[in-house]
C-alpha positions in Angstrom: 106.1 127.3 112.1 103.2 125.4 113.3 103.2 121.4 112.2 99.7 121.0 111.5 97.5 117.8 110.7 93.9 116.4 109.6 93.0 116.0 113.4 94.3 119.7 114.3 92.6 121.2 111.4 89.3 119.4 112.5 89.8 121.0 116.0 90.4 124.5 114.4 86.9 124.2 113.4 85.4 125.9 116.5 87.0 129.2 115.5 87.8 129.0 112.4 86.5 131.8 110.1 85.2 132.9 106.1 84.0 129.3 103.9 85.1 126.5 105.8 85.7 123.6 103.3 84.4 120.1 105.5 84.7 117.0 103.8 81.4 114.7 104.2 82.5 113.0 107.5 84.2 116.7 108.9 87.6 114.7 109.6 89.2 118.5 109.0 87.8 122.1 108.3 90.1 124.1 105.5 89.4 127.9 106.1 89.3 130.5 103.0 88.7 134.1 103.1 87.7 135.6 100.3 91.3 136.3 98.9 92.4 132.7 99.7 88.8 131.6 97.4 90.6 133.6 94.4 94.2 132.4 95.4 93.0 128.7 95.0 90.5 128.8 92.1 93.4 130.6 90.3 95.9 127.9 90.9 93.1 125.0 89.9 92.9 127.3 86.8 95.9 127.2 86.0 96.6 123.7 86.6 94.0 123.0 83.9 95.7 125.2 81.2 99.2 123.3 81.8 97.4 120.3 80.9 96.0 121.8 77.8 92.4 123.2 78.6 91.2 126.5 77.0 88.4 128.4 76.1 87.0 125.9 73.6 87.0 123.3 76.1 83.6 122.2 78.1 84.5 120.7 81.3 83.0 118.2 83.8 84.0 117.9 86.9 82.9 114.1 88.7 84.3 114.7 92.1 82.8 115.1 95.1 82.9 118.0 98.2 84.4 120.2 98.9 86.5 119.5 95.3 83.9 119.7 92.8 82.8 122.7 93.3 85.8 124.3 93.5 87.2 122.7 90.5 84.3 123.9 88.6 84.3 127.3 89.1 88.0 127.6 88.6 87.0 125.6 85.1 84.7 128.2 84.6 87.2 131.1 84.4 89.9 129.3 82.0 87.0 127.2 79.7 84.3 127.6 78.0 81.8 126.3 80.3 82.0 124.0 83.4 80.0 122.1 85.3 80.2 119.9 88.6 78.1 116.5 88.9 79.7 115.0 91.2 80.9 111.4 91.9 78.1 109.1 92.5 76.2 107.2 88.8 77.9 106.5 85.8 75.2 106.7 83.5 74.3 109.8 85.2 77.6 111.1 84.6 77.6 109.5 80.5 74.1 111.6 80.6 76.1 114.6 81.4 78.8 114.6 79.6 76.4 114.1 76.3 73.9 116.3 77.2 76.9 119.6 78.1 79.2 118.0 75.0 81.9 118.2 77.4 85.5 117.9 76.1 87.2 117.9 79.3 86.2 115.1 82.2 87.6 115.7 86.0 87.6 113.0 88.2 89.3 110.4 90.5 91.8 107.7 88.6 89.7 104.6 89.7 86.3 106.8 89.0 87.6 107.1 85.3 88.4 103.7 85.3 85.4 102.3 86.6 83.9 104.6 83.8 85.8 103.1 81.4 84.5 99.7 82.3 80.8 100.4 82.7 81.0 101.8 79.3 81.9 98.2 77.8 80.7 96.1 80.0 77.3 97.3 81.1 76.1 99.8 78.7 77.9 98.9 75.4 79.0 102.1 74.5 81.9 103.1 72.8 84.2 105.6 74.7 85.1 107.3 71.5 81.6 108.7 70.7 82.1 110.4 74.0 84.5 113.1 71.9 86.7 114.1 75.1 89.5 116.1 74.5 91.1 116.3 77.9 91.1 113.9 81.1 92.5 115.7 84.4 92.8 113.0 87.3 93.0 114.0 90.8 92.2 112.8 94.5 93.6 109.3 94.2 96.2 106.9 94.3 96.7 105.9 90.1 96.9 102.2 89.7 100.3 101.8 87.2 99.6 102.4 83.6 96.0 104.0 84.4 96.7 107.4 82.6 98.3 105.8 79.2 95.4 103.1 79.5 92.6 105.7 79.9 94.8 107.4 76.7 94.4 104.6 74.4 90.6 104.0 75.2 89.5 108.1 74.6 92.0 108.9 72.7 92.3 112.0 74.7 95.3 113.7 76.4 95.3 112.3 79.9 97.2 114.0 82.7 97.1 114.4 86.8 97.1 117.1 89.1 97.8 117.0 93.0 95.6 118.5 94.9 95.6 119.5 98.8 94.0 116.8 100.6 92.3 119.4 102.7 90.8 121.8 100.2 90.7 119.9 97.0 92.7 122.7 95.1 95.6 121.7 92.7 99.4 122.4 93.7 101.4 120.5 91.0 100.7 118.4 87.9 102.2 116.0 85.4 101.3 114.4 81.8 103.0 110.9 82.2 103.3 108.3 84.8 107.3 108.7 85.1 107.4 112.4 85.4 108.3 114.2 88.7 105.0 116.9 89.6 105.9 119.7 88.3 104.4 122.8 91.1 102.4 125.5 90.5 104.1 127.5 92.9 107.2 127.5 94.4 107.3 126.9 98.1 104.1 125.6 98.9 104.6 122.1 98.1 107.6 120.6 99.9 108.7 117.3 101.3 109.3 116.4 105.3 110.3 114.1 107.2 108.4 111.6 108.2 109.3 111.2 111.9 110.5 115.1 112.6 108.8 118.5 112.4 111.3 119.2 109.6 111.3 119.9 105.9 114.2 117.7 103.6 115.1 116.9 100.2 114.5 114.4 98.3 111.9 111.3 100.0 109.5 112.0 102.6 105.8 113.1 103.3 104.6 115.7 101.3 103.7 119.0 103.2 101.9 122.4 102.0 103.1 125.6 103.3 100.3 127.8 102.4 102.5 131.1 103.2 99.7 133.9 101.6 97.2 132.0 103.5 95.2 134.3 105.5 95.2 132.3 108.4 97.5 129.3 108.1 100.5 131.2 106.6 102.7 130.1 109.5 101.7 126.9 109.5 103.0 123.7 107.6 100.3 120.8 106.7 101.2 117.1 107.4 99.1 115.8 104.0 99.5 111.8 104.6 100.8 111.3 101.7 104.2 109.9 100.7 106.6 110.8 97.7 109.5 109.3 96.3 111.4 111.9 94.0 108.8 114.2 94.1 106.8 111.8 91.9 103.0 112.0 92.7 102.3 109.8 95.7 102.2 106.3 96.1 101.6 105.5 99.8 100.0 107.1 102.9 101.3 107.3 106.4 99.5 108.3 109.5 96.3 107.9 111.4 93.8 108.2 107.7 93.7 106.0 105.0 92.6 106.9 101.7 90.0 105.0 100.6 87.9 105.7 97.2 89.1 109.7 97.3 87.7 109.7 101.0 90.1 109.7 104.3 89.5 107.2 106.5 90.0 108.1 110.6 91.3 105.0 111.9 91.3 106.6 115.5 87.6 107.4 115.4 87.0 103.6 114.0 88.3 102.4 116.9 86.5 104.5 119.0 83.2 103.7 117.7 83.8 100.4 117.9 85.0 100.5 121.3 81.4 101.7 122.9 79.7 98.1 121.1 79.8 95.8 124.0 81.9 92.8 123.3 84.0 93.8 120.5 87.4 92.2 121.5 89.1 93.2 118.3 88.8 94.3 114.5 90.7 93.7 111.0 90.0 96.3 108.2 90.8 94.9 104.7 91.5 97.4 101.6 91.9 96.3 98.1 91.7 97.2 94.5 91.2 93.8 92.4 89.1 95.3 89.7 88.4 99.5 89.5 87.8 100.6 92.5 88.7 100.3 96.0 86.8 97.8 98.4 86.6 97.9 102.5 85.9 95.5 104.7 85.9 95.3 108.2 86.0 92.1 109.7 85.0 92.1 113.9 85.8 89.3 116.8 83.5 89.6 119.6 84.2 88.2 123.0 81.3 86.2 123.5 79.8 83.4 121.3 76.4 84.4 121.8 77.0 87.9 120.0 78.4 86.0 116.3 75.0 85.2 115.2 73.3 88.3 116.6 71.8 90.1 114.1 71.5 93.0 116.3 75.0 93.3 116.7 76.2 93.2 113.5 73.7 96.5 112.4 74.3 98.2 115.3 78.4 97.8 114.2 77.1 98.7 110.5 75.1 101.7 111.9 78.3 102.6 113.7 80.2 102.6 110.3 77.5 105.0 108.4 77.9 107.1 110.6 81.4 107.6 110.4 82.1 107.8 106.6 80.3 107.5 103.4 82.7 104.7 102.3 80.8 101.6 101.4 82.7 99.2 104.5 81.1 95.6 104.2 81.0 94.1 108.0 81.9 90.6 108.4 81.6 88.9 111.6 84.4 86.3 112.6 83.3 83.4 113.4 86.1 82.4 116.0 85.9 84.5 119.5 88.7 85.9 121.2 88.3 86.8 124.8 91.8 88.8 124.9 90.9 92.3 123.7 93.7 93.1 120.9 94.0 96.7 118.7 92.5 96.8 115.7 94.5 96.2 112.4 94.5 97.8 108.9 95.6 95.1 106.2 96.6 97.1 103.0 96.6 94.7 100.3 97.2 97.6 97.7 100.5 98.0 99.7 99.7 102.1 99.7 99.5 102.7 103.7 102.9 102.5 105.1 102.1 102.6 108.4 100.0 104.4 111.2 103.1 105.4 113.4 105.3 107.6 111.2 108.3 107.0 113.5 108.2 103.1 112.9 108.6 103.4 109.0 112.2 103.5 107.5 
């Protein structure tokens, strides 16, 4: 079997064959040929029916590439209409639901949330008059007590599905915070261990063995993500971070910042206080003349845009440090383990 991650999928690229699902910053390129297209709509499908959505169902889909679209045409086979909006607008995505009298909304657990609050807080609308029937979370970390919470506010059955991280197609689902995932299909979800090329039972990093996969069926996919149990996943481990349903490539942060003169060393911040997840990234430069420099703090923001479309605020420390030092990923939602899988108990 071939041990595969992010960074080896991304370098696949070059060869790789049939729609090749890229995620906005290209940090990996998932291949499907055209029966691997049908294998995954048809499991996305059918993770919507477990949760309860059928013909009479309208669905919405508020996620973004590659995802949405392949969420919303697997919605289209097991609903009776589907449509993907993706991500970005809340009012946009209020406009849509109202204007498709969708019964069934798909998105990210801190999208929904954030939802949830815009609709009290900013637009004073009651969540009931939305009429939703279903609410299928996916791409994300949940916050504790976010699918019972989202529950109580619709009044809508609210359940999550895990999806692979690389082609945004479900694998397993549950309807309740303290069930185990329940698969879609045996053998392609499994645990490893986190410092071996091996699979085990119980705790570890989840893996997919795609075994009909038309050209990955040998191969088994490091995912990043850590379950206990075989409960959905509440930490990440390895080189990306998951920030707002995006991966972050810590390796290619570094790099970028490594070609701005006088950048000595960095400190990336995560946290979720209110809905969402914020980023910052705070720089020490090496010389005193560079902390007031406008110039250098776009040219580091520049640098940032175009590695992800996460919204990273750059702070500049005030304090220089002529000792360059690695840079340093503060978690303070406590979900990245660690970037060295070997150093993690």
């Amino acid at each position: 079997m071939r041990w595969l991650t992010r960074d080896d999928l991304a370098a696949a690229g070059r060869t790789a064959t049939g729609l090749l699902l890229v995620p906005s910053d290209a940090s990996s390129v998932f291949p499907l040929a055209s029966d691997d297209r049908t294998a995954a709509a048809g499991l996305t499908g059918a993770a919507l029916q477990a949760v309860g959505v059928g013909e009479r169902d309208r669905v919405v889909v508020a996620l973004s590439e590659p995802a949405g679209p392949l969420w919303a045409t697997a919605a289209a086979d097991v609903a009776g209409a589907a449509a993907s909006v993706g991500p970005r607008g809340r009012m946009r995505l209020h406009h849509a639901l109202t204007m498709l009298k969708a019964t069934t909304l798909v998105a990210t657990p801190t999208g929904a949330m954030d939802f949830l609050a815009r609709l009290h807080l900013e637009f004073l609308l009651d969540p009931l008059d939305l009429g939703l029937r279903h609410i299928v979370l996916t791409g994300e970390i949940a916050s504790k007590r976010t699918l019972a919470h989202l529950a109580g506010e619709f009044e809508a059955s609210v359940s999550e599905v895990y999806a692979s991280p690389f082609s945004g197609g479900a694998l397993a689902w549950r309807t309740a915070e303290d069930q185990p995932l329940t698969p879609l299909v045996d053998g392609v979800l499994q645990v490893a261990a986190l410092a071996k090329d091996e699979l085990v039972e119980g705790d570890g990093e989840l893996v997919i063995t795609p075994y009909v996969h038309s050209s990955l069926g040998d191969a088994v996919l490091r995912t990043g993500q850590v379950t206990r149990g075989f409960h959905a996943p509440a930490h990440t481990v390895g080189e990306d971070v998951l920030v707002r349903g995006v991966w972050l490539s810590l390796p290619r942060l570094e790099k970028a910042l490594a070609k701005i003169d006088g950048v000595s060393t960095w400190e990336l911040t995560i946290s979720r206080q209110g809905t969402l997840d914020a980023a910052v990234l705070t720089v020490t430069f090496a010389r005193e003349s560079l902390v007031g420099n406008p110039m250098w703090r776009s040219r580091i923001q520049q640098a940032i845009r175009a590695l992800t479309p996460i919204s990273i605020e750059v702070e500049i420390a005030q304090e220089v440090s002529e000792t360059s030092a690695p840079g340093v990923l503060n978690d303070l939602r406590g979900h990245h383990l660690g970037r060295d899988r070997a150093l993690i108990a």
